[in-house]
C-alpha atoms as one frame of an Amber mdcrd trajectory, in Angstrom:
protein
 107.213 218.155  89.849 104.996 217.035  92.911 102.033 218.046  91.563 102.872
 215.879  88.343 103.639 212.675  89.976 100.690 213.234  92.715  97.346 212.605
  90.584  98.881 209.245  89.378 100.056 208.390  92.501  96.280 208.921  93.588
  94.938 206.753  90.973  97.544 203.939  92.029  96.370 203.516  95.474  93.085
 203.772  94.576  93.579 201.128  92.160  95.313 199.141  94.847  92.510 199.792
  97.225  89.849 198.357  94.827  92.293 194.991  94.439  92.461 194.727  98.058
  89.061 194.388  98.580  88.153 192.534  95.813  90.754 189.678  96.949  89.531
 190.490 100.383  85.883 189.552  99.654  86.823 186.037  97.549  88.070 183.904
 100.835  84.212 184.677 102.482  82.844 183.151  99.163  85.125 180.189  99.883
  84.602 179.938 103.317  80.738 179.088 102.404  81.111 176.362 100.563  81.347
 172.239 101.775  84.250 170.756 103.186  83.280 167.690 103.757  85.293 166.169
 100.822  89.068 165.291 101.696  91.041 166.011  98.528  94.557 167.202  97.969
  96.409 168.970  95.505  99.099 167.229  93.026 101.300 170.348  93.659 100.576
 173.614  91.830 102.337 176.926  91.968 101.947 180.756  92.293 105.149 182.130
  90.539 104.836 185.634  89.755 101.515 186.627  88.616 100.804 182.890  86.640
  99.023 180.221  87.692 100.288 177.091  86.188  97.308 174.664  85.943  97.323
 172.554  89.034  95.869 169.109  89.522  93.172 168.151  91.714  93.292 164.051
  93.402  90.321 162.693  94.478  91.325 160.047  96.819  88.341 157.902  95.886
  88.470 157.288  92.430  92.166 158.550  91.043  90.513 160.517  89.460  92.156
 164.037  87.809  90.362 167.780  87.990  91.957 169.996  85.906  91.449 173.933
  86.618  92.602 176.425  84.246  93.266 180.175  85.775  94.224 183.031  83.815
  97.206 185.575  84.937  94.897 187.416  87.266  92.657 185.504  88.981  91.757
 181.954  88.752  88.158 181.205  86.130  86.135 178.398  86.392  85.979 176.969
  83.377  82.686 174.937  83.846  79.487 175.484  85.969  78.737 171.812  86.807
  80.885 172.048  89.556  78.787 172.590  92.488  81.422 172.124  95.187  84.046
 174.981  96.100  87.421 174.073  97.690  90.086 176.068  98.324  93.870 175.727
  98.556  96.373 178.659 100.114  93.284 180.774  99.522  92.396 180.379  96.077
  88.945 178.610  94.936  88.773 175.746  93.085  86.006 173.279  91.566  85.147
 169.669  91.598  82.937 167.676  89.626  80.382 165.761  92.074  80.507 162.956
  89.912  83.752 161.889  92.039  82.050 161.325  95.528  82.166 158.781  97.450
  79.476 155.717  97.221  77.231 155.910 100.096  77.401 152.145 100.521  79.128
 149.096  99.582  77.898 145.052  98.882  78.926 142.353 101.129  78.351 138.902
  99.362  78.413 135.398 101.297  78.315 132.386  99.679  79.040 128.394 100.579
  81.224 125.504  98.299  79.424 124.301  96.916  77.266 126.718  95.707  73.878
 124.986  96.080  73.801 124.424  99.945  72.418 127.663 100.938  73.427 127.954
 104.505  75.324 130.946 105.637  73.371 134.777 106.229  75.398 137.916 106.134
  74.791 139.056 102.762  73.768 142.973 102.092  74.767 146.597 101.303  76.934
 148.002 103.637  77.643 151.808 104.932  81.032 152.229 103.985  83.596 151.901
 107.341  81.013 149.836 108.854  81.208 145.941 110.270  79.311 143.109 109.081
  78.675 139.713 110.918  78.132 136.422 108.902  77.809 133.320 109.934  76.828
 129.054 108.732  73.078 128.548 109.538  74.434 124.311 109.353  77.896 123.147
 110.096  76.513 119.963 108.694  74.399 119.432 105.928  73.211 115.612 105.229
  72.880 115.112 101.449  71.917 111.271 101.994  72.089 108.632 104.775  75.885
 107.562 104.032  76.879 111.285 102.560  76.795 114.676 103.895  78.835 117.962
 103.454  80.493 119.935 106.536  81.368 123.212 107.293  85.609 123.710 106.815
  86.778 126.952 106.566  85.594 130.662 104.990  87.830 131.924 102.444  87.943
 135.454 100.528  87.912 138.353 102.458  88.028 136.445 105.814  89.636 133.259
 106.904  89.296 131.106 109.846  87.925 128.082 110.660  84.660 129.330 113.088
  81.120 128.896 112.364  80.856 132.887 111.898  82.868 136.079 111.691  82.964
 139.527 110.903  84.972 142.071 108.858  84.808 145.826 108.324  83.297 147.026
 104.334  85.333 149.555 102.737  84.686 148.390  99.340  82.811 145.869  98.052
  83.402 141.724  99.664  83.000 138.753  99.157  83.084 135.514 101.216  82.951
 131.789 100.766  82.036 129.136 103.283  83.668 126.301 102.311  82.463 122.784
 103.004  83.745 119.276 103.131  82.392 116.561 101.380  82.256 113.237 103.521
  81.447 109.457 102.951  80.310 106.945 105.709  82.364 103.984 106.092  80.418
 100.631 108.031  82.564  98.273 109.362  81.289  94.660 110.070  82.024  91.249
 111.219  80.636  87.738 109.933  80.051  85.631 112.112  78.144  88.558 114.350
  79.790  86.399 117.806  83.615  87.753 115.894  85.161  90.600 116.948  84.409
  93.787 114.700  86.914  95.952 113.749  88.063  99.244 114.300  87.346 102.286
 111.982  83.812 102.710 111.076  82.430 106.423 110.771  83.014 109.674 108.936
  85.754 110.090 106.696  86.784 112.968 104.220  86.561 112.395 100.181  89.787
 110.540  98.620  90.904 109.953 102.273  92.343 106.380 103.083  90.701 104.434
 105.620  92.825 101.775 106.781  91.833  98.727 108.644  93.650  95.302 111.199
  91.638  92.510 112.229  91.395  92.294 115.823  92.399  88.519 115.684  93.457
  85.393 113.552  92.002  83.045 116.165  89.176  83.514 118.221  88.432  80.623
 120.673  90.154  77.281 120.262  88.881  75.473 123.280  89.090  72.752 121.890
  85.974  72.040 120.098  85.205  74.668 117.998  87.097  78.197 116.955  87.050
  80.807 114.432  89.401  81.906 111.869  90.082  85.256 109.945  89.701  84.437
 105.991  89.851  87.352 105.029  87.935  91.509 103.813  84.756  91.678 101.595
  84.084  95.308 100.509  80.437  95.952  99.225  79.845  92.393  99.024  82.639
  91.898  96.812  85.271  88.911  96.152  86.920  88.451  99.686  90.424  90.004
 100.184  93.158  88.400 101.559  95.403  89.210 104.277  95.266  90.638 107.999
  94.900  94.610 107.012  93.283  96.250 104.155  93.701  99.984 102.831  90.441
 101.430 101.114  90.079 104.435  99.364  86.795 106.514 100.213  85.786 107.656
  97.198  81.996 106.449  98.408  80.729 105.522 100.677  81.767 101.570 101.793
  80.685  98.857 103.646  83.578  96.281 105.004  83.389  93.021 106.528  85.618
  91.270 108.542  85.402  87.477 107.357  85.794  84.996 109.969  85.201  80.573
 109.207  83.933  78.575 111.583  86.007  75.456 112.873  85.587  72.518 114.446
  87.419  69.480 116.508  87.248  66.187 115.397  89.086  64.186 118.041  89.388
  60.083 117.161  90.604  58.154 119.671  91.503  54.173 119.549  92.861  51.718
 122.048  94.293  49.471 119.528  96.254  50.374 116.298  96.782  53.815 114.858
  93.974  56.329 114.423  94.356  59.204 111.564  91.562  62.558 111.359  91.976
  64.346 114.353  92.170  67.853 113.420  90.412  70.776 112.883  87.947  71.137
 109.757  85.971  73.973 108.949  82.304  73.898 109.721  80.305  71.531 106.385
  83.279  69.932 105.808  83.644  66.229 105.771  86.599  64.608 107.599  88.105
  60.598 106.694  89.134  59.208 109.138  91.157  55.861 109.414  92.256  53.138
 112.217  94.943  50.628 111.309  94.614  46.788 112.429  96.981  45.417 115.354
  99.339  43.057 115.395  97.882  39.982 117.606 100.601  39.166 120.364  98.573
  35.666 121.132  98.625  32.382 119.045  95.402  32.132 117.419  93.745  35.401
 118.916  93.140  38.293 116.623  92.157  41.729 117.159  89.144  42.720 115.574
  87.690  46.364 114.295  84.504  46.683 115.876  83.290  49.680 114.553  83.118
  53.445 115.504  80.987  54.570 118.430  80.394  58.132 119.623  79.463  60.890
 117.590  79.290  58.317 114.596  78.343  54.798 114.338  79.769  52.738 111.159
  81.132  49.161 110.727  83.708  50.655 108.295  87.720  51.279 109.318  87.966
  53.834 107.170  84.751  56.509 106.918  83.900  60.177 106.283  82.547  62.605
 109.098  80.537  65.635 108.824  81.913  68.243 110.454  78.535  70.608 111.050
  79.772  70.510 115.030  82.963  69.289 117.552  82.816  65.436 116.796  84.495
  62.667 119.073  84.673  58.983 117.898  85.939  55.741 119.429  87.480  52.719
 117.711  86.173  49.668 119.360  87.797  46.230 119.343  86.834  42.395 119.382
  89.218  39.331 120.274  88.473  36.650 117.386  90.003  33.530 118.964  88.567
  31.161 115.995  91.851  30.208 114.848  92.701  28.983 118.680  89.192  26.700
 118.517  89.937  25.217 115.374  93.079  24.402 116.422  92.555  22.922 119.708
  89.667  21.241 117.502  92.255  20.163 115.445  94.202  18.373 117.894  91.708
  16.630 119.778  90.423  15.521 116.857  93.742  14.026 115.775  94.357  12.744
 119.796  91.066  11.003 119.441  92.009   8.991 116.576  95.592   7.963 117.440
  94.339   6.692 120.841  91.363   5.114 118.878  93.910   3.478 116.857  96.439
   1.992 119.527  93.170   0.956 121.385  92.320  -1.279 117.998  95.668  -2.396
 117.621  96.174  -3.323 120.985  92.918  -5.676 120.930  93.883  -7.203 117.519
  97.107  -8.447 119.543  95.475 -10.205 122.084  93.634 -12.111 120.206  96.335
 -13.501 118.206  98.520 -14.254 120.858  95.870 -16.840 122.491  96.968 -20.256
 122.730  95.236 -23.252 121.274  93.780 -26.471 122.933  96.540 -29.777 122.908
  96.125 -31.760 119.957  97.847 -34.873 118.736 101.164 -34.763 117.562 100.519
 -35.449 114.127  97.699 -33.742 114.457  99.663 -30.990 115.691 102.334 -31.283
 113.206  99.906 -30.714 110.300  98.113 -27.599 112.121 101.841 -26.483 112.787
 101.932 -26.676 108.932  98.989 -25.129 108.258  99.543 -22.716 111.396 103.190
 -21.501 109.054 101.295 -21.380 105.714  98.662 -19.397 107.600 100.595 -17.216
 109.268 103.163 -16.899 105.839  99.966 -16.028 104.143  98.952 -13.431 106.740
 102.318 -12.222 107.311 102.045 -11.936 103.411  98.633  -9.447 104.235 100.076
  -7.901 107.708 102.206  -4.173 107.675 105.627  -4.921 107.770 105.911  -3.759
 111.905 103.978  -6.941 112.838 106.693  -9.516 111.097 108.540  -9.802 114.725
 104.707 -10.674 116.496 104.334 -13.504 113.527 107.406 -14.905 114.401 107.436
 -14.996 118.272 103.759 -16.437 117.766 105.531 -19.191 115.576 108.266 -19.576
 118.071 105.392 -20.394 120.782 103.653 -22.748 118.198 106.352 -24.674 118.110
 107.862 -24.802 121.993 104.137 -26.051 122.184 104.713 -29.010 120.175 108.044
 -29.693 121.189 106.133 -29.958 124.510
């Protein structure tokens, strides 16, 4: 019975034998080829003598390599594989078209586009770093308008003219810029006081403005006085602030008047004007006549002296600078000389007339020279009709002289 079983037995480790080292020489065959690729396996197994189709990963791409093997060894299916592998000792392929790229793009680029002022741009060895950076944080498109450097956005952020990051893949970055408008600020007179807020200032931003003053001076004599905003040489705007909107660039100015003192002064009655008036304007003025506390004196406008010179109570003034005028006066005592006039005049005449009536007496009260009796009779006669006839002529006040001279005509002739 040995020597039955023994010649198969023979052939059975011989058979063995020539397994052995053919699985024995396939790991040296492995061993030869690359490893320089990292891959893994999805998860295949050996259950009894199958191979059920495992899965190859390249962690690349995601990409998939299938591998067929048949019950006894593993085949390779294609011959474009040029790479061996190997997992718990058995070979497997993969297609080169899954490497790695050698190198990757880094792209840097500015909003907006068209400034052209950052560097960093270029191919990149995978795992390596890259430094970019702005060439001009500020780039002046025009006098009152200019665009400055921000932030970078994308594959790096921060706010520093330059960075760098690390290229595993392809990148891009953006240096982003800030569009800006000059604002002026100005005051009108040039001797007011300007302002705050003139410069730089970001698109759509408010600027926002205060006059420094309402009044500036007021010494007396002259002064300025806010009126108001004019914006690009616009309609002024009212009011002690203003809000603008820079949507362009602006030019603001701070509107002051000029204002001047017109001081009118008078000894005598009441003086309207004084005042302030803005510079060009024209000013009335006014002075009211006094009351005269003398008989027949009266006070007298004289006319304006001082920064003006007019005959006129009432009169207009220029105001081109700080004006002071004077109301003069006059006494007019012409009323007093006529009637002083007046009553010498009428003393003159009643003493003229008691002088004339006082010599008309006399002379009738004179006696005559003796005559005779019948003589005297008849002119005593004649004396009565005269003196009847005269009394007859004479103002009724000299009746009482007729008759005493009558009385003496007769104690004469009774004589």
């Amino acid at each position: 019975m040995a020597r039955e079983y023994l010649p198969k037995l023979t052939i059975a480790i011989l058979a063995l034998s020539i397994a052995l080292v053919i699985l024995s020489a396939q790991p040296g065959t492995v061993a030869a080829a690359p490893s320089y690729h990292h891959h893994h396996w999805s998860g295949s197994y050996y259950y009894g003598s199958y191979y059920y189709y495992p899965y190859y990963y390249s962690s690349y791409y995601g990409n998939y390599c299938n591998y067929y093997s048949s019950s006894y060894y593993p085949y390779y299916s294609s011959s474009y594989y040029p790479y061996y592998y190997s997992y718990s000792g058995y070979p497997y392929y993969c297609s080169s078209y899954n490497s790695a790229p050698s190198s990757y793009t880094l792209t840097v680029a500015t909003d907006p586009s068209n400034l052209g002022t950052v560097t960093g741009s270029g191919t990149y060895t995978p795992g390596n770093s890259a430094s970019f950076s702005v060439t001009q944080s500020t780039v002046q498109v025009s006098p009152n308008t200019r665009y400055v450097f921000s932030h970078w956005s994308g594959a790096y952020s921060g706010v520093g003219s330059s960075g760098t990051v690390t290229v595993n893949g392809a990148t891009a970055i953006t240096a982003v810029y800030q569009l800006q408008y000059y604002l002026s600020v100005q005051a009108q007179p040039q001797s007011a006081p300007t302002p705050q807020g003139q410069g730089w200032y970001n698109a759509s931003d408010t600027a926002s403005f205060q006059s420094p003053a309402q009044t500036v001076g007021g010494d007396g004599r002259s002064r300025l006085i806010f009126q108001g905003w004019s914006v690009d040489g616009q309609s002024p705007q009212s009011g002690p602030s203003l809000n603008l909107v820079m949507n362009s660039p602006h030019n603001v100015t701070a509107l002051y008047g000029q204002q001047y003192y017109l001081n009118v002064q008078t000894d005598q009655g009441v003086a309207t004007g004084s005042g302030w008036y803005d510079s060009g304007s024209t000013a009335q003025i006014y002075v009211s006549t006094p009351v005269s506390i003398s008989y027949g004196v009266s006070i007298v406008f004289n006319g304006w002296q001082g920064d003006l010179q007019s005959s006129n109570q009432s009169t207009n003034v220029l105001m081109d600078g700080p004006k002071n005028v004077v109301a003069t006066w006059r006494a007019d005592s012409t009323v007093l000389y006529l009637t002083i006039a007046a009553v010498i005049v009428a003393a003159l005449l009643i003493v003229g007339g008691l002088i004339a009536f006082l010599a008309g007496g006399r002379n009738r009260t004179q006696a005559p020279p003796p005559q005779p009796t019948t003589t005297a009779h008849k002119n005593t006669s004649n004396t009565s009709t005269h003196d009847e006839s005269s009394t007859t002529h004479r103002p009724e006040h000299h009746h009482k002289k007729t008759e005493n001279t009558e009385e003496s005509t007769e104690s004469a002739s009774t004589s």
